[in-house]
ChimeraX commands (.cxc) that place a marker at each C-alpha (Angstrom):
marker #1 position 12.66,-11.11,19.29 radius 0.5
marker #1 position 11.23,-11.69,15.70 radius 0.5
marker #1 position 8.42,-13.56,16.84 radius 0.5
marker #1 position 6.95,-11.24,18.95 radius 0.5
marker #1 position 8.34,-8.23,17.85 radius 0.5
marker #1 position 6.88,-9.51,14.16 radius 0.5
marker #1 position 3.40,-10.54,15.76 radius 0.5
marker #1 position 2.68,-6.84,17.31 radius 0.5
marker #1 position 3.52,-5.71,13.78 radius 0.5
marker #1 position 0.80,-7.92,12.22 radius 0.5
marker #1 position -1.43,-7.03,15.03 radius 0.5
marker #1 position -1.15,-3.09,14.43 radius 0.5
marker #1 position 0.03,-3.06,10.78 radius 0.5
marker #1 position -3.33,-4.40,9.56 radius 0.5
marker #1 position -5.13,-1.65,11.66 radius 0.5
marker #1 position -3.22,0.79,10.64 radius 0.5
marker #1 position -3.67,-0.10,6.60 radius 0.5
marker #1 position -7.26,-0.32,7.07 radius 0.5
marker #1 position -7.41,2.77,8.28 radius 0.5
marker #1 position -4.97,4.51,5.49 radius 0.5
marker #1 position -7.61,2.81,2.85 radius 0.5
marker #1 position -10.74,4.31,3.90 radius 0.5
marker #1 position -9.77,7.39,5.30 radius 0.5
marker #1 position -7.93,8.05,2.22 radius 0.5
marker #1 position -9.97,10.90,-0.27 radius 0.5
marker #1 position -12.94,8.79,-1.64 radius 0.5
marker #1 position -13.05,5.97,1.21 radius 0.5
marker #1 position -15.72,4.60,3.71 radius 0.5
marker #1 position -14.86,7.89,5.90 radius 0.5
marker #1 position -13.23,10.48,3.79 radius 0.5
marker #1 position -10.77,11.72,6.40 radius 0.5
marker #1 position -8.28,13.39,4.07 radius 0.5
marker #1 position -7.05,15.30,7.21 radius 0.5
marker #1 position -6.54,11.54,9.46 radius 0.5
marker #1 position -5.45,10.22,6.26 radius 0.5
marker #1 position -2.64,12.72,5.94 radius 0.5
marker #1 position -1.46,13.23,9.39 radius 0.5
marker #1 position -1.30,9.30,9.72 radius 0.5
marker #1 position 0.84,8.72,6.43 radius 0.5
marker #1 position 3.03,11.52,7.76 radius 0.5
marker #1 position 3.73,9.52,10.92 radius 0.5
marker #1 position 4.06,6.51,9.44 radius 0.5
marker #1 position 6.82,7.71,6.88 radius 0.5
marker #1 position 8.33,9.15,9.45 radius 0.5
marker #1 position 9.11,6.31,11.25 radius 0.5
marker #1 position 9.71,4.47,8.21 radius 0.5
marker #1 position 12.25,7.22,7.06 radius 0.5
marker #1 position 14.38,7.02,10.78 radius 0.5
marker #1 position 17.48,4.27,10.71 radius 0.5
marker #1 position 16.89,1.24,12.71 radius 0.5
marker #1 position 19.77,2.29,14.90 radius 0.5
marker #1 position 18.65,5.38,15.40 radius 0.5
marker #1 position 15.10,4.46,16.28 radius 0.5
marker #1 position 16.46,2.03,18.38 radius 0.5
marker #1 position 18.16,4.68,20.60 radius 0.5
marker #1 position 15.88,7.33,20.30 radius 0.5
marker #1 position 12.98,5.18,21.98 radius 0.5
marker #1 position 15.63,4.22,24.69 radius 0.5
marker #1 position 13.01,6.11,27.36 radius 0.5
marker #1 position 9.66,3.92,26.09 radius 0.5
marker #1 position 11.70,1.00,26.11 radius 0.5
marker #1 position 12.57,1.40,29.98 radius 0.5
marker #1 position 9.21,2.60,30.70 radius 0.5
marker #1 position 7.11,-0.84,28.52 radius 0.5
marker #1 position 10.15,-3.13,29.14 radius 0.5
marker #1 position 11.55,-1.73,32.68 radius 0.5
marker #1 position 15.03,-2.43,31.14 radius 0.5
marker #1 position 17.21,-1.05,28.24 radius 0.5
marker #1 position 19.38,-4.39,27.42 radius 0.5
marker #1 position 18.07,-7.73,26.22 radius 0.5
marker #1 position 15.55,-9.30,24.66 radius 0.5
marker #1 position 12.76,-7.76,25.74 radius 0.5
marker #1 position 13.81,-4.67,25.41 radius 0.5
marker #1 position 14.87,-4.99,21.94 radius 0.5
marker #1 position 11.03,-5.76,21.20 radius 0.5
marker #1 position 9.81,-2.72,21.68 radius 0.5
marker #1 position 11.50,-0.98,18.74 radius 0.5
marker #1 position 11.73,-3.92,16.94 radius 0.5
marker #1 position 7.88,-3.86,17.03 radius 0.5
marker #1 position 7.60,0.02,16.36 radius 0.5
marker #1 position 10.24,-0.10,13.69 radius 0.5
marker #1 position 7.92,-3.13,11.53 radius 0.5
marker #1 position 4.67,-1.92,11.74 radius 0.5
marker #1 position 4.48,1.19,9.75 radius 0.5
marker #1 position 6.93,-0.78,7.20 radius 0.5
marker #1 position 4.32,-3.60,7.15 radius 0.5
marker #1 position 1.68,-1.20,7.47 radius 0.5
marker #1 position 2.69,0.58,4.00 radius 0.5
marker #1 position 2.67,-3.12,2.61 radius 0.5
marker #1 position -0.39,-4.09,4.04 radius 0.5
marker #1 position -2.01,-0.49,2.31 radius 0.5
marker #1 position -0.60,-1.28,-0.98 radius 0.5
marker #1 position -2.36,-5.13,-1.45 radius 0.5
marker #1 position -5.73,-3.70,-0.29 radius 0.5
marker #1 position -5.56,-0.96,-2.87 radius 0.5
marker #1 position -5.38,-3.79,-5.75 radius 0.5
marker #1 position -8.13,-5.22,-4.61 radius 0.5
marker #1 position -10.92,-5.64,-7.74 radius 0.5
marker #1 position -12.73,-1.93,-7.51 radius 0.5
marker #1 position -15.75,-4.29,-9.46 radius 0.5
marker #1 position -15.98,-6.53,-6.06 radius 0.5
marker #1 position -16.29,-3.68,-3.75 radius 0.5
marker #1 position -19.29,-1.93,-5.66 radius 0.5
marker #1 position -20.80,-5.42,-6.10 radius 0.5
marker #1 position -20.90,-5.54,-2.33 radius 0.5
marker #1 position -22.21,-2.46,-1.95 radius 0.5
marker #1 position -24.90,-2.56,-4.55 radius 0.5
marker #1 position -26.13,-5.63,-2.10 radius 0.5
marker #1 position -26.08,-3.78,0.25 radius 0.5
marker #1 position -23.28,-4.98,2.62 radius 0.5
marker #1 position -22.16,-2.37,5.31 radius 0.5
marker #1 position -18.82,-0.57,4.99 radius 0.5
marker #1 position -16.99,-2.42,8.00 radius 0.5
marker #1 position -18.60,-6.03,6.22 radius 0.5
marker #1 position -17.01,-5.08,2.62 radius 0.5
marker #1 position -13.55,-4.62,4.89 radius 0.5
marker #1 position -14.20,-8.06,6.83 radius 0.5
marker #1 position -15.56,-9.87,3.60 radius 0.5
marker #1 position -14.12,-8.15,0.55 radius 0.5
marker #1 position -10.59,-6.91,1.21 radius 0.5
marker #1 position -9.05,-8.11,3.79 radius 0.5
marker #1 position -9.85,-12.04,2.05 radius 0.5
marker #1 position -9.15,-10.83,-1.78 radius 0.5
marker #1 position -5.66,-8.98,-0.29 radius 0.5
marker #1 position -4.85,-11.81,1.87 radius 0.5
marker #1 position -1.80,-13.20,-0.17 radius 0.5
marker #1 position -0.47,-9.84,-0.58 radius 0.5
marker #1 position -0.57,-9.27,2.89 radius 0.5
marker #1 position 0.77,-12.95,3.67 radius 0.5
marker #1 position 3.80,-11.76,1.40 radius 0.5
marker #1 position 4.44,-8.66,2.99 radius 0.5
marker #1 position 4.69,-10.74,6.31 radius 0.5
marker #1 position 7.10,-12.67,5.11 radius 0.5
marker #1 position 9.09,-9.89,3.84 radius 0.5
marker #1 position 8.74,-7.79,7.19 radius 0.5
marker #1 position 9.88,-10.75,9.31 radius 0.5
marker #1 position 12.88,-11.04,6.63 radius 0.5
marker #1 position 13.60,-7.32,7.63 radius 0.5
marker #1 position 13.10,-7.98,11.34 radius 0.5
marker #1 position 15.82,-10.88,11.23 radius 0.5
marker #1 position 18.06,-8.03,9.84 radius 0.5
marker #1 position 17.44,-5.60,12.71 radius 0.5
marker #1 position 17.43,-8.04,15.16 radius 0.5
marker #1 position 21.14,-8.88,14.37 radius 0.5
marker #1 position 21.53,-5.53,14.57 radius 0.5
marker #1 position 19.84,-4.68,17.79 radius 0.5
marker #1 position 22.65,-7.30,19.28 radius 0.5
marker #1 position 25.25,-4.72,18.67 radius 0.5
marker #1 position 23.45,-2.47,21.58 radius 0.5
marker #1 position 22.86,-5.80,23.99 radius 0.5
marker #1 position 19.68,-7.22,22.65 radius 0.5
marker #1 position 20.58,-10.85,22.65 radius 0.5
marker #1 position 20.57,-13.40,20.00 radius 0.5
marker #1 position 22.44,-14.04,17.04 radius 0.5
marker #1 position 23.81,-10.62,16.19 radius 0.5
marker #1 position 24.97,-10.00,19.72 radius 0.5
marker #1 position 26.76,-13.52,19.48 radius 0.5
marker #1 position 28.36,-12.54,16.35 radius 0.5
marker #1 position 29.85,-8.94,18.30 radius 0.5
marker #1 position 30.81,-10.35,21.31 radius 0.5
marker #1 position 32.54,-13.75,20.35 radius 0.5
marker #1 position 32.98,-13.17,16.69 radius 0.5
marker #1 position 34.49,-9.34,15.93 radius 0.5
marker #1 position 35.67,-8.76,19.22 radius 0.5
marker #1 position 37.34,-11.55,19.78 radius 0.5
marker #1 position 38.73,-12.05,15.87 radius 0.5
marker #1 position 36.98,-15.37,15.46 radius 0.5
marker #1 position 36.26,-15.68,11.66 radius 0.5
marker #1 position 34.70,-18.74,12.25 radius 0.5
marker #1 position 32.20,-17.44,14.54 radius 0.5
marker #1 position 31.14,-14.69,12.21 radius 0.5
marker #1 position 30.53,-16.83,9.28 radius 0.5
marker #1 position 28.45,-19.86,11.17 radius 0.5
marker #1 position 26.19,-16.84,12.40 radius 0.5
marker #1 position 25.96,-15.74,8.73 radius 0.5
marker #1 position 25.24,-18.57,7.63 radius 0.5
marker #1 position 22.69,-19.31,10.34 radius 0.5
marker #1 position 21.14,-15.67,9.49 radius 0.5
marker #1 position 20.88,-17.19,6.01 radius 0.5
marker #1 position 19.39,-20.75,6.85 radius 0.5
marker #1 position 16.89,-18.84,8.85 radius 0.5
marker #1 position 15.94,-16.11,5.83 radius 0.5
marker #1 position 15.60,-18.57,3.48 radius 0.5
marker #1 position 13.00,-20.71,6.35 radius 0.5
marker #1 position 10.88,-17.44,6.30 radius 0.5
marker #1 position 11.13,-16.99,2.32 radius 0.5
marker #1 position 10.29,-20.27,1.24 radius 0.5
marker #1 position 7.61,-20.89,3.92 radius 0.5
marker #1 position 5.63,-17.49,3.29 radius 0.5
marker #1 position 5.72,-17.94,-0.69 radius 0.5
marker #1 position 4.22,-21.26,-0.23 radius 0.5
marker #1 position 1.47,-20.05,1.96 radius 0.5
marker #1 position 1.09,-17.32,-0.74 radius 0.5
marker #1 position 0.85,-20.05,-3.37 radius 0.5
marker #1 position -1.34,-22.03,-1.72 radius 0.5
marker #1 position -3.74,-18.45,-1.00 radius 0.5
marker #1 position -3.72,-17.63,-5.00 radius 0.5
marker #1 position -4.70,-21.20,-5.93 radius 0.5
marker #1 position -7.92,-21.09,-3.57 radius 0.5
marker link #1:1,2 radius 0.2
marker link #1:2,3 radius 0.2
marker link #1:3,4 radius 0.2
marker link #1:4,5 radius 0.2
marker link #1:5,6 radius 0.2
marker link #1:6,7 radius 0.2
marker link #1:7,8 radius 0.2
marker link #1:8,9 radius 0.2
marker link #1:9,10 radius 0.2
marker link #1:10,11 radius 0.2
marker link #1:11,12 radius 0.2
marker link #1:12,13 radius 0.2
marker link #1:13,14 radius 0.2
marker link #1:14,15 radius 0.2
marker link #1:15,16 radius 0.2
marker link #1:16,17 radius 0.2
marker link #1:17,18 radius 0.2
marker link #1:18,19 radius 0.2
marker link #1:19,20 radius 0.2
marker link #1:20,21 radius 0.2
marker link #1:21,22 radius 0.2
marker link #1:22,23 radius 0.2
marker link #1:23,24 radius 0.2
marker link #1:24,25 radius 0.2
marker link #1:25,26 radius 0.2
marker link #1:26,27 radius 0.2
marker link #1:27,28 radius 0.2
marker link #1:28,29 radius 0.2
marker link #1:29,30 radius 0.2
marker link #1:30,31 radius 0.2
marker link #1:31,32 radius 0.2
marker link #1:32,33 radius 0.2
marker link #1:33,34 radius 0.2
marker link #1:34,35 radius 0.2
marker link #1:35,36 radius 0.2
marker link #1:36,37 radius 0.2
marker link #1:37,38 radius 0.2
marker link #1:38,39 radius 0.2
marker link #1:39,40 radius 0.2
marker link #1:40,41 radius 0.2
marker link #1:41,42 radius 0.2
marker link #1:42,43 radius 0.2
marker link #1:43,44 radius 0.2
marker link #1:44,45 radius 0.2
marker link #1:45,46 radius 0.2
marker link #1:46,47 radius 0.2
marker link #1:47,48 radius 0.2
marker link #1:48,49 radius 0.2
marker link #1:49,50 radius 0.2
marker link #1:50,51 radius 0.2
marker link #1:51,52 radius 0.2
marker link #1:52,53 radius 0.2
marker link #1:53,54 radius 0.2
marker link #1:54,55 radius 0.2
marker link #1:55,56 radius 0.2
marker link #1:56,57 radius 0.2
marker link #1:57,58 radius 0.2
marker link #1:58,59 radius 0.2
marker link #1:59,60 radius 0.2
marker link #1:60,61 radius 0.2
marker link #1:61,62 radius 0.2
marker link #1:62,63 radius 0.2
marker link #1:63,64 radius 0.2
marker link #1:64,65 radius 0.2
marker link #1:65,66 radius 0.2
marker link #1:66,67 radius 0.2
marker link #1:67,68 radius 0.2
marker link #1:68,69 radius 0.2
marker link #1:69,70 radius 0.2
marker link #1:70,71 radius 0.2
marker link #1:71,72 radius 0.2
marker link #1:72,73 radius 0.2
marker link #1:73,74 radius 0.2
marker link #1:74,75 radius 0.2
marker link #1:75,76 radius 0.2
marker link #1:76,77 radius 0.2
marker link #1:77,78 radius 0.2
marker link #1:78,79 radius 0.2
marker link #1:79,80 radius 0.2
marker link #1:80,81 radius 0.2
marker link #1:81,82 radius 0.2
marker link #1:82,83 radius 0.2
marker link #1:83,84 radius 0.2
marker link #1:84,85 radius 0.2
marker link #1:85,86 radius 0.2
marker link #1:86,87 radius 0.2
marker link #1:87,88 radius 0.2
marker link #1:88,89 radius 0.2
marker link #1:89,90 radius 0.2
marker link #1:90,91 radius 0.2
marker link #1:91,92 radius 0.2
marker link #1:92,93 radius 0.2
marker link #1:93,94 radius 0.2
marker link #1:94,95 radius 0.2
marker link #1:95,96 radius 0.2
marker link #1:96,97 radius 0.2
marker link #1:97,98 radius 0.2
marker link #1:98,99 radius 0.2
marker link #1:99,100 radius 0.2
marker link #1:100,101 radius 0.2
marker link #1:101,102 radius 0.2
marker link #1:102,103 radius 0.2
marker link #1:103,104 radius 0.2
marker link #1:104,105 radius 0.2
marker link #1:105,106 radius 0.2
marker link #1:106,107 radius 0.2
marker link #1:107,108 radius 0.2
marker link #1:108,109 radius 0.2
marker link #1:109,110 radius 0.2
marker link #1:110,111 radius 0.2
marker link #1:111,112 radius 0.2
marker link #1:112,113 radius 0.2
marker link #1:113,114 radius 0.2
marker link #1:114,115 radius 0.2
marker link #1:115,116 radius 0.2
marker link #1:116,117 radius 0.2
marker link #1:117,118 radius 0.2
marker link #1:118,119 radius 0.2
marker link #1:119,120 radius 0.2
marker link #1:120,121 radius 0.2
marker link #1:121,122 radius 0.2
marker link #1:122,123 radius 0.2
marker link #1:123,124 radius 0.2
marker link #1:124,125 radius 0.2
marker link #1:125,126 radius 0.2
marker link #1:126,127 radius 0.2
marker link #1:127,128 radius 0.2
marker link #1:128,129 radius 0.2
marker link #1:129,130 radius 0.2
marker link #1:130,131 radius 0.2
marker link #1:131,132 radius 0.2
marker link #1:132,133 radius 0.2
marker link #1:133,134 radius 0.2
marker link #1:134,135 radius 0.2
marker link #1:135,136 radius 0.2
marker link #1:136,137 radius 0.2
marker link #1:137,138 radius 0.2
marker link #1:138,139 radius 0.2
marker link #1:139,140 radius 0.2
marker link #1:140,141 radius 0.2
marker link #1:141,142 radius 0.2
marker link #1:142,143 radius 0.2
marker link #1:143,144 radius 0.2
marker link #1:144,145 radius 0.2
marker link #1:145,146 radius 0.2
marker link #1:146,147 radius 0.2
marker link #1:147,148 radius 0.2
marker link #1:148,149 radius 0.2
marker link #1:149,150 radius 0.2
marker link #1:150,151 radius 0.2
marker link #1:151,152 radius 0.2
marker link #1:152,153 radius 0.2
marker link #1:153,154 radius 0.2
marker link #1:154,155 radius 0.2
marker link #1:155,156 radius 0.2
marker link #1:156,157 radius 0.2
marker link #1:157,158 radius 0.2
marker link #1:158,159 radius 0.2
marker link #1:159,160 radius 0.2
marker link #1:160,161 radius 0.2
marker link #1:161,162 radius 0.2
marker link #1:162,163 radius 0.2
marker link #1:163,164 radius 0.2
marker link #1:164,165 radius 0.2
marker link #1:165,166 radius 0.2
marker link #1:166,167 radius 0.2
marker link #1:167,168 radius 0.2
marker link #1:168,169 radius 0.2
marker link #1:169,170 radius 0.2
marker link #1:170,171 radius 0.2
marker link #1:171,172 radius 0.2
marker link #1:172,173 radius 0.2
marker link #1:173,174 radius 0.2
marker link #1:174,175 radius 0.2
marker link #1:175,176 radius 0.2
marker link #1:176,177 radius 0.2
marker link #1:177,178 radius 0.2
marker link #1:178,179 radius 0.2
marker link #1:179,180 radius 0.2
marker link #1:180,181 radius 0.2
marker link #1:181,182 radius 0.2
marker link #1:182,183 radius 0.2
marker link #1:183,184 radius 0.2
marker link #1:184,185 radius 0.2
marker link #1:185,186 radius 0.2
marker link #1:186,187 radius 0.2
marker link #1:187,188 radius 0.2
marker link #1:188,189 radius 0.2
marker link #1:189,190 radius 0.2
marker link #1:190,191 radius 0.2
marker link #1:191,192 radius 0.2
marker link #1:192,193 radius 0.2
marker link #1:193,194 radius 0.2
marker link #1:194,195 radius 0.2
marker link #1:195,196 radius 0.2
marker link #1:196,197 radius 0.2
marker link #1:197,198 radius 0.2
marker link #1:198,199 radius 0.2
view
């Protein structure tokens, strides 16, 4: 569930912050009307409960996934509830980027989709690696929490066989799987993020 629920994310979350950036007043397009209409979507899912999203898109997740339990089917708004979140991330590094580097590349003349390719995307890169690693931190979370609906995996294990059945000992190996697995994603992203900022 996190793994491809998290890679659809990364796939549509860069997009999507590329397209915030220079659609926003005084970008490549200047599309303040895109720019607002697509922030306005984007905190709206951001601003809807995981829980709720997750049974609100109940009818796209039978029509993409042909089911409403399991896996699968928790991928769908798994995937829709990341992507603005990383997204909003993803927006946030690329507007750090140097201002000096972008009118460098444009006094030599590089076209606007080049100074995205060449000049933001690689200067925001560790930014964006860290937001990653904190969306797929955030997944983990909602993915426990999908298993209270049927979704599978560790949160569903720790319902079914842990609260319902009163088995403490259930419920805190999950936990403390949860937390082995959170700190895997931590301490892997910041070391690709150290290893980004020392190039």
């Amino acid at each position: 569930m996190v793994s491809v629920s998290g890679a659809l994310a990364l796939v549509a979350g860069v997009p999507l912050a590329v397209l915030l950036i220079v659609s926003a007043p005084g970008g490549f397009l200047d599309w303040p009307r895109l720019h607002r209409v697509l922030g306005s979507v984007i905190n709206g899912f951001r601003a809807t409960p995981f829980i709720v999203l997750l049974v609100a898109l109940i009818p796209l997740t039978r029509l993409v996934a042909g089911t409403t339990i399991g896996v699968w089917a928790a991928i769908v708004p798994l995937a829709i509830s990341a992507t603005p979140f990383f997204a909003r991330i993803v927006e946030v590094s690329l507007r750090e980027v140097d201002p000096g580097l972008v009118e460098a590349a444009q006094a030599l003349g590089c076209r606007k989709w080049d100074i995205v390719w060449h000049v933001y995307l690689p200067e925001a890169l560790p930014g964006i690696v860290g937001g990653f690693t904190i969306t797929l931190v955030a997944l983990i979370s909602s993915s426990a929490m999908a298993g209270a609906v049927g979704a599978g995996g560790l949160g569903d294990l720790a319902i079914r066989y842990g609260y319902q059945r009163f088995d403490t000992q259930v419920m805190v190996i999950v936990i403390a799987m949860l937390i082995v697995l959170v700190s895997l994603v931590q301490r892997t992203g910041d070391s690709y993020v150290r290893r980004l900022r020392n190039r």
